[in-house]
Phi, psi and omega in degrees: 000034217267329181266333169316293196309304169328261219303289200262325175104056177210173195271156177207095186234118168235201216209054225328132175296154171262317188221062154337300206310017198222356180240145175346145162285331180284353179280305117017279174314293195269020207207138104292135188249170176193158168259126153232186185234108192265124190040048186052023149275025241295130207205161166225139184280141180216126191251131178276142162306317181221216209255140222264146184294197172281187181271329153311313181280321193305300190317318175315292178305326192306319183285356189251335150304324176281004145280298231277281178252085191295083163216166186282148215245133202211118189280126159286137184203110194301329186187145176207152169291178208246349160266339167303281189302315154312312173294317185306299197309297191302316159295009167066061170245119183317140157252158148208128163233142190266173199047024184209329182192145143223105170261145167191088179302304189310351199257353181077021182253083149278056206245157191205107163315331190255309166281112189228126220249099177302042182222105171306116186345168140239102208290312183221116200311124161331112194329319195293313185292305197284331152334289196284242228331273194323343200275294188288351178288298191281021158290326180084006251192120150346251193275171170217114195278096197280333166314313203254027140302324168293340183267317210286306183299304168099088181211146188281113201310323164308331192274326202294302179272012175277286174001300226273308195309311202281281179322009135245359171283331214249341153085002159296021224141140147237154193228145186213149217251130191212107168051225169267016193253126193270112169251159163236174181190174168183152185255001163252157190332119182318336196259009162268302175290017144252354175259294163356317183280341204326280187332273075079343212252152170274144175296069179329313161273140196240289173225182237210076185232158156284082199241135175340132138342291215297327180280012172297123177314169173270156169080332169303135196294144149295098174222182198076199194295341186280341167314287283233314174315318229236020182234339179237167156279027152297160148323133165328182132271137190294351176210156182293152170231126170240176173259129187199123196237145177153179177317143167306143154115326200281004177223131165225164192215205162223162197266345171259148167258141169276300194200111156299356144233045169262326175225159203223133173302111213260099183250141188299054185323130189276334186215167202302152187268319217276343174271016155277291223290163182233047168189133156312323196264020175211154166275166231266161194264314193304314189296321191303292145343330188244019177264323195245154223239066225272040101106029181091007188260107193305306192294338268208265181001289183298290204318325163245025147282325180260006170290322193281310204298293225282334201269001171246001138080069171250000000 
């Protein structure tokens, strides 16, 4: 793996796989394997023995290493055609053929000495994209039929695929075509592709202002530490925190607290809170995790460590 290290500039040390011993012979038969570790990621390598099967039977072989040892499985290959490589991709299935390509989605790495993509990274996710990804983490579910997310959002199927595009160009999701209808999946645990999406996830809050009690909308969700209270064993917070998503103007405040308990911290939502959450009165725990900030402060911490346990139910 010596043009990985060349090539992206990162360590790469691999191993004999352990356990062969759990898969069919004929996977065996047709594959040598190996465990590496690429920049403290862990993935296995699988090179086939003689001329590489159709694209069907690969997936087939990946997903059944991937009962044995659920890590990402990355096709080894001595030379590939240039219709080979357009299918694998389009099946989001990691490659390497050395002195020539590298896909390696899970690492947030497409890069090709030969091929080179004028489309500048995308660093951070779309209100719309980071929706559908939070919408299907809490579905629970193998696949998701992303069209009719768009009617639960009430989003325009141009917003809907565009979502579904950034969320498999970033190698979070795979999305594949069932008739005219656009599905995603992944195949790792939810609570792994949500510490994975880590990078990638947006500041749901766009600002942060301070408004009178009296002048508070009817309805607004509890979010931030107060949120954070009533979902967790933190502590109360000395002051309310709410969630408010609409037009400039239908709300107004000041950038200081005078007195808390006369105002209560009001945060600006970039998208509705209330079409994630399964309670009115609070905001959804993932958008929530990813609103906050806990600054080094271990109890903040412990508290959406046990918001995560409890919503992937460890």
């Amino acid at each position: 793996m010596k043009y990985v290290t060349d090539t992206l500039g990162i360590e790469v040390n691999t191993e004999p796989w352990g356990n062969t011993a759990g898969l069919p012979y004929y996977l065996i038969d047709r594959y040598d394997f190996k465990k590496a570790n690429l920049d403290g990621v862990p993935c296995l390598l699988m090179k086939p023995k003689g001329e590489p099967d159709t694209l069907p039977a690969i997936k087939k072989h990946i997903a059944n290493v991937y009962k044995t040892e659920p890590l990402p499985v990355v096709l080894e290959l001595d030379g590939m055609t240039a219709r080979r490589r357009k299918s694998l991709i389009e099946a989001r299935i990691p490659f390497v053929v050395p002195e020539c390509q590298i896909y390696l989605p899970f690492l947030g790495v497409a890069l090709s000495e030969r091929y080179k993509s004028m489309t500048p990274p995308v660093e951070t996710l779309m209100p719309s994209a980071q929706l559908l990804l939070f919408h299907y983490l809490y579905q629970d579910k193998p696949e998701l039929y992303v069209g009719e997310t768009a009617g639960v959002f009430g989003i325009s199927a141009m917003q809907i695929s565009r979502a579904t595009k950034q969320l498999a160009a970033l190698g979070l999701v795979s999305a594949r075509k069932d008739g005219l209808r656009t599905v995603i999946s992944c195949q790792e645990r939810r609570c792994d592709l949500f510490e994975r999406s880590k990078p990638y996830l947006m500041e749901p809050v766009r600002k942060r202002i301070f408004v009178e009690y009296k002048d508070l909308p009817d309805g607004l969700p509890l979010s931030g530490y107060s949120a954070l209270s009533e979902l967790t064993m933190l502590g109360v917070t000395a002051s309310e925190t709410f969630a408010f998503f609409g037009k400039a103007g239908e709300i107004t405040g000041t950038d200081t607290l005078v007195d808390n308990t006369t105002q209560a911290e009001v945060e600006l939502w970039r998208y509705d809170p209330a079409l994630l959450s399964k309670s009115p009165n609070v905001v959804d725990a993932l958008s929530l995790v990813a609103s906050i900030d806990p600054g080094g402060d271990e109890r903040v911490e412990q508290a959406i460590d046990e918001l995560l346990e409890t919503l992937w139910g460890e």
